[in-house]
C-alpha positions as CSV (number, residue, x, y, z in Angstrom):
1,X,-5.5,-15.7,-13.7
2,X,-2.5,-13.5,-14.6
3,X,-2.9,-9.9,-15.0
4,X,-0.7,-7.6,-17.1
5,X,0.0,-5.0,-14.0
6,X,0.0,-6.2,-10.2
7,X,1.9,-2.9,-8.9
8,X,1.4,0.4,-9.1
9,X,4.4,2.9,-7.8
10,X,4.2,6.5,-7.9
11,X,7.5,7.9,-9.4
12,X,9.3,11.6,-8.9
13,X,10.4,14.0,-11.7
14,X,13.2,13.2,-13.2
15,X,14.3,10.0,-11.2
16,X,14.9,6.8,-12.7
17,X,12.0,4.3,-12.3
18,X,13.8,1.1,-12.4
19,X,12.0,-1.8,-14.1
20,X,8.4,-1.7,-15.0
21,X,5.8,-3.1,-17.6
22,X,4.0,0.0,-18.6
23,X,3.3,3.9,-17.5
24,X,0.3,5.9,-16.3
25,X,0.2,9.5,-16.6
26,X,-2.6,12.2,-15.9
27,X,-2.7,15.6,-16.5
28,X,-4.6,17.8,-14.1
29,X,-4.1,20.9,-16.4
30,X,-6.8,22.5,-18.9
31,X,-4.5,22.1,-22.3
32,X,-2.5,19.3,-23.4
33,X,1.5,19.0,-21.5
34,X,4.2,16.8,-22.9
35,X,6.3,13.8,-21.2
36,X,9.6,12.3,-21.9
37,X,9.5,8.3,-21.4
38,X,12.9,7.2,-21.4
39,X,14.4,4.2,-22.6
40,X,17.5,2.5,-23.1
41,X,18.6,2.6,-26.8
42,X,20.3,0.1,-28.6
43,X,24.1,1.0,-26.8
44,X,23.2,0.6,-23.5
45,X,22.4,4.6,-23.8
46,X,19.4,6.5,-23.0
47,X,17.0,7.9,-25.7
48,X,13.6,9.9,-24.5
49,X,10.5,9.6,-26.4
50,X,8.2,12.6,-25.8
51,X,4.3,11.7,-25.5
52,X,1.3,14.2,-25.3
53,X,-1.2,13.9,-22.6
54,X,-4.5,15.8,-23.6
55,X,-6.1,17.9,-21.1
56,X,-7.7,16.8,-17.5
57,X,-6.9,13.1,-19.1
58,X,-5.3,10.1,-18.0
59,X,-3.1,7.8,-20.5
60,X,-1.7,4.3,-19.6
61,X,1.8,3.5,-21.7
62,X,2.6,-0.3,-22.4
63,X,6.5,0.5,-22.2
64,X,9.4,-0.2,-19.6
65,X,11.2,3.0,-18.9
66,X,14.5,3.8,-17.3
67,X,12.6,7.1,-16.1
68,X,10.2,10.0,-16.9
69,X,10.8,13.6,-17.0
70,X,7.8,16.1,-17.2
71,X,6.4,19.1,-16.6
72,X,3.9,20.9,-14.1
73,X,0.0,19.1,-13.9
74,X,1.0,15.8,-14.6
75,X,0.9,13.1,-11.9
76,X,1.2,9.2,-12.0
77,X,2.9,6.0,-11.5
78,X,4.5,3.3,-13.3
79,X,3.1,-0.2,-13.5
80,X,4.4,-3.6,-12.7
């Protein structure tokens, strides 16, 4: 049987996550924080999408980043 995620790799702030199939975030705050998932644009650039994570929730992102920038409370690891 194949699965759609085999690894999962914790990630810093700010650092470039290399190649992955998808994104899992949680927030350990009370109110909603926002993420940047970046991405490579159409150029061979960078473009960051910004994604809300509701509060004391965790949210799974089918997307391959370049890297993730975020603030305080959220944790996670991306998926390959």
């Amino acid at each position: 049987m194949s699965y759609l995620f085999n690894e999962v790799k914790p990630f810093a702030n700010n650092t470039a996550v290399g190649k992955c199939k998808g994104v899992l975030l949680t927030n350990t705050t009370g109110s909603a924080v926002l993420a940047d998932l970046w991405t490579y644009g159409d150029l061979g650039t960078t473009a960051a999408t910004r994604v809300s994570i509701p509060a004391n929730a965790t949210e799974i992102f089918h997307i391959r980043v370049w890297g993730i920038s975020y603030g305080a409370g959220v944790t996670g690891a991306v998926l390959a």
